[in-house]
N, C-alpha and C positions, 0 to 999 in steps of 0.2 A: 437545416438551419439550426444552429444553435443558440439559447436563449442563456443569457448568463442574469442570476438576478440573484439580488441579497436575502438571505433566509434568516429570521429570527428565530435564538434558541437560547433559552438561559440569558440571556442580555448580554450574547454576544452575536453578531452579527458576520454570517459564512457565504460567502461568496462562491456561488455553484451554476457550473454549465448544464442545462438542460438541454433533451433533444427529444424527436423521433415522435411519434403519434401517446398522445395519456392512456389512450384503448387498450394499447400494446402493453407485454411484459413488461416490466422494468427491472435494467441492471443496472448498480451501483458501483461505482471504480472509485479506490482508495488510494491517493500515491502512498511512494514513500518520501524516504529522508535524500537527498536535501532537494527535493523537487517539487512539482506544483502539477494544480490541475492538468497541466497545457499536458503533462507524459500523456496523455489518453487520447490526443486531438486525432489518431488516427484510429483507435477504437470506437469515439464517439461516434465518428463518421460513418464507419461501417458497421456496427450493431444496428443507430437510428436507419442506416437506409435498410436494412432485414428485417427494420420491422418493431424492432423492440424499442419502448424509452429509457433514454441514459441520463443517470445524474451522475456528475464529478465535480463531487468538492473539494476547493482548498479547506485543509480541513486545519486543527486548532493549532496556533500559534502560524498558521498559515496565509489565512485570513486576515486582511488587512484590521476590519473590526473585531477580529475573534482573538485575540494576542494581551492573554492575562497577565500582570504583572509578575505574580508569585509562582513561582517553581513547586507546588503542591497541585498546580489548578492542572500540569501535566500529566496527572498520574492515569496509566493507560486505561483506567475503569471509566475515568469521565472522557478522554476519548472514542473507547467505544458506546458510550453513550450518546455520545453527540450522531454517531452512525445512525443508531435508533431515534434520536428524536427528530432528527432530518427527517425518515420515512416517516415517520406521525405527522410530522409537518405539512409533507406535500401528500398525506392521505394515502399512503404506499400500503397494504399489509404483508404484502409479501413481493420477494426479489432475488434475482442471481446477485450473487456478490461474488467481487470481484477486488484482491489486494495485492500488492507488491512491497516489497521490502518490510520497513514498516507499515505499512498498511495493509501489508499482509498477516503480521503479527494481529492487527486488529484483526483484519479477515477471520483468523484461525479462533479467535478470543470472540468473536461476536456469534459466531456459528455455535461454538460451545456454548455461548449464554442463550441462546434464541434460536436451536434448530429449526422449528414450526415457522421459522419469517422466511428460510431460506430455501429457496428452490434447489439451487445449483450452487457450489462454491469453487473458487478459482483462483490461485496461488500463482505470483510470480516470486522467484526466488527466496522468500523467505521460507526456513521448513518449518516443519508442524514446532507452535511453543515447546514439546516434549522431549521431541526430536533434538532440538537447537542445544535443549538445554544437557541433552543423553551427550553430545557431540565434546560441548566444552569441558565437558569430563573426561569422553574416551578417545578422541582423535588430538594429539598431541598437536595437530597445527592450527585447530579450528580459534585458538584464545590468539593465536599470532593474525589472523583474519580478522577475527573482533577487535583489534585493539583497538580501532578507533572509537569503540563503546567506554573502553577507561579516558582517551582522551578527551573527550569531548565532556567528561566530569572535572577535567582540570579547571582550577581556579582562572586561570587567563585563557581558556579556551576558546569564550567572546571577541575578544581581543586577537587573538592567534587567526579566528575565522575570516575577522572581517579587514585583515589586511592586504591591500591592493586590492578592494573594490571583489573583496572574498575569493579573492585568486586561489586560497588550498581547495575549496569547494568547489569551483570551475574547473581547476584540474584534476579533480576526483572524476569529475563526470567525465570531462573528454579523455582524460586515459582510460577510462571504460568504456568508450568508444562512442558516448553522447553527441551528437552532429554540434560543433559549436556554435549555430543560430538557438538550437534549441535549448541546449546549457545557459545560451544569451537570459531566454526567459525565465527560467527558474533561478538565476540568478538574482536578475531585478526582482521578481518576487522578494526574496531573502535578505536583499539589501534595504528593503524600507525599515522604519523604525521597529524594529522590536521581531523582526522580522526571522533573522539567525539566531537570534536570543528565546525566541518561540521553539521556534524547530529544538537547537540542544537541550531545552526543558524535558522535550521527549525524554533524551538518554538522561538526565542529568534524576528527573522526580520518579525513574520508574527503577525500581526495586524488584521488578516481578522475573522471576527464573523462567516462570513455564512450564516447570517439570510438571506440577500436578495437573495440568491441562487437560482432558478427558478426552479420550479419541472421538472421530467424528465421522458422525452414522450418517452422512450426505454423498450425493454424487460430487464425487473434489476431483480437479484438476489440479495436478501440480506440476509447474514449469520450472527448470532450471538451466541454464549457460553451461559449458564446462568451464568455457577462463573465469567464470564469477572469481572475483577477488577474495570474496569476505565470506561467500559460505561454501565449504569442499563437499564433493560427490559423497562424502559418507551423512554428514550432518542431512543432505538431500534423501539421501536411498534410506537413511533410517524414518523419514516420512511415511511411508507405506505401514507401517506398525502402528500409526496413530490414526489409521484412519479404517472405519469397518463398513463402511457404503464404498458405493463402486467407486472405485481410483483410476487413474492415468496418469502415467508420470511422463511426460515430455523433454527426452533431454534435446535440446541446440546447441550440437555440434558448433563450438567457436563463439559461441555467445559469451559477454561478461553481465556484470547484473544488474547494469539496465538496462534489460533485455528489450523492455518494451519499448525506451529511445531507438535501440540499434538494431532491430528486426521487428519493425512495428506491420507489417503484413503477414508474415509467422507466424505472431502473435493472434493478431485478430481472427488469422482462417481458425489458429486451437481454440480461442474464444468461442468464434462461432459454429464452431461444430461442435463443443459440449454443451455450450448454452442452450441449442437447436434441441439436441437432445434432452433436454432436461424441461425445455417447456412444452411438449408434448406430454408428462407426465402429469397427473393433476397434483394440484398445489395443495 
């Protein structure tokens, strides 16, 4: 059964699905851009019933009550803090975490700030900050896959988003193969007030490259699609240099990158056999 209930943090107010037994481990799932908690509704399920508690939050600008006005309030420092003060909140000290896209970015960034909170860490499609940032230098296609990180700094980008009820954003997700019921609800998320205007703050207040990011001495999981759109098998495989605890890199064959919408049982069995692994080890 999942419990969804509003969390106070900084006087803003996050909206988060709970599950599974307090006694148990606890993992943490981060979406990304332009989606909402609901990506994980098949992870929550099957972690809480193995055993472990799950939290996923919509997280800032996500968040019906969490949606600052000012484009500074996005910068990824106080995103990953909101990760952190969440765990404080409901009393966590330690957890697998778990990110995709952007919120894999945070994944990558919060595990460098806080290795001692993290048991396990686990990447979907975004690669390590370093990595990302090695790629838009040496892989001549990877800046033609980002571009929608300069678009979405365009002046009318607001306006561009949310035309026909954010139809570029719906069809971002079902060409990448998102089940259109499920694109339905991250949709409606994004369409409330301040809602897409939240989310582009992401791209829009963060200035951080990544490159200085310090490799990362945890057990990591890292998953990638080969159709992903937006980030190529090289930006992915240079991952492995940023990371000096045990690794796995998982590629799915035919996946794009939202992997978790479109192979959401894949997903969960890699989830939970490195998670499994990783909470037998003491914390």
């Amino acid at each position: 059964m999942i419990e969804t209930r509003c969390v106070s943090l900084n006087d803003l107010e996050f909206t988060v699905d709970i599950a599974g037994h307090g006694h148990g481990q606890t993992v943490l799932l981060l979406h990304g851009f332009p989606e909402s908690r609901y990506m994980w509704h098949a992870q929550v399920e099957a972690l809480s019933a193995a055993g472990f508690r799950v939290i996923a939050p919509d997280q800032r600008g996500y968040s019906t009550g969490a949606r600052p006005a000012d484009q500074d309030s996005y910068r990824v420092e106080f995103i990953v803090q909101d990760a952190v003060d969440l765990m404080e909140a409901l009393d966590i000290p330690n957890f697998h975490l778990v990110g995709h896209d952007w919120g894999g970015q945070i994944a990558w960034l919060l595990a460098a700030a806080h290795p001692e909170r993290i048991r396990t860490l686990s990447i979907l499609s975004r690669p390590h900050p370093a990595a990302f940032a090695r790629a838009m230098a040496e892989d001549p296609e990877q800046p033609e896959r980002s571009r929608h990180h300069r678009f979405l700094k365009d002046a009318d980008a607001y306006d561009r988003m949310r035309v026909d009820g954010l139809r570029p954003l719906r069809e971002a997700l079902e060409t990448q193969y998102v089940p259109p019921e499920i694109a339905a609800v991250h949709i409606a998320k994004l369409a409330e007030p301040g809602g897409v205007e939240g989310a582009i703050n992401w791209y829009r207040a963060s200035g951080f490259t990544g490159a200085q990011t310090p490799a990362i001495d945890l057990p990591t999981l890292y998953i990638w699609g080969t159709q992903d759109a937006t980030v190529g098998r090289y930006a992915a495989e240079l991952t492995s240099d940023y990371v000096t605890g045990p690794f796995r890199f998982e590629i799915v064959e035919g996946a794009g990158h939202f992997i978790v919408d479109q192979c959401p049982d894949t997903v969960s069995s890699l989830l939970l056999n490195h998670i499994r692994q990783g909470a037998d080890s003491p914390a």
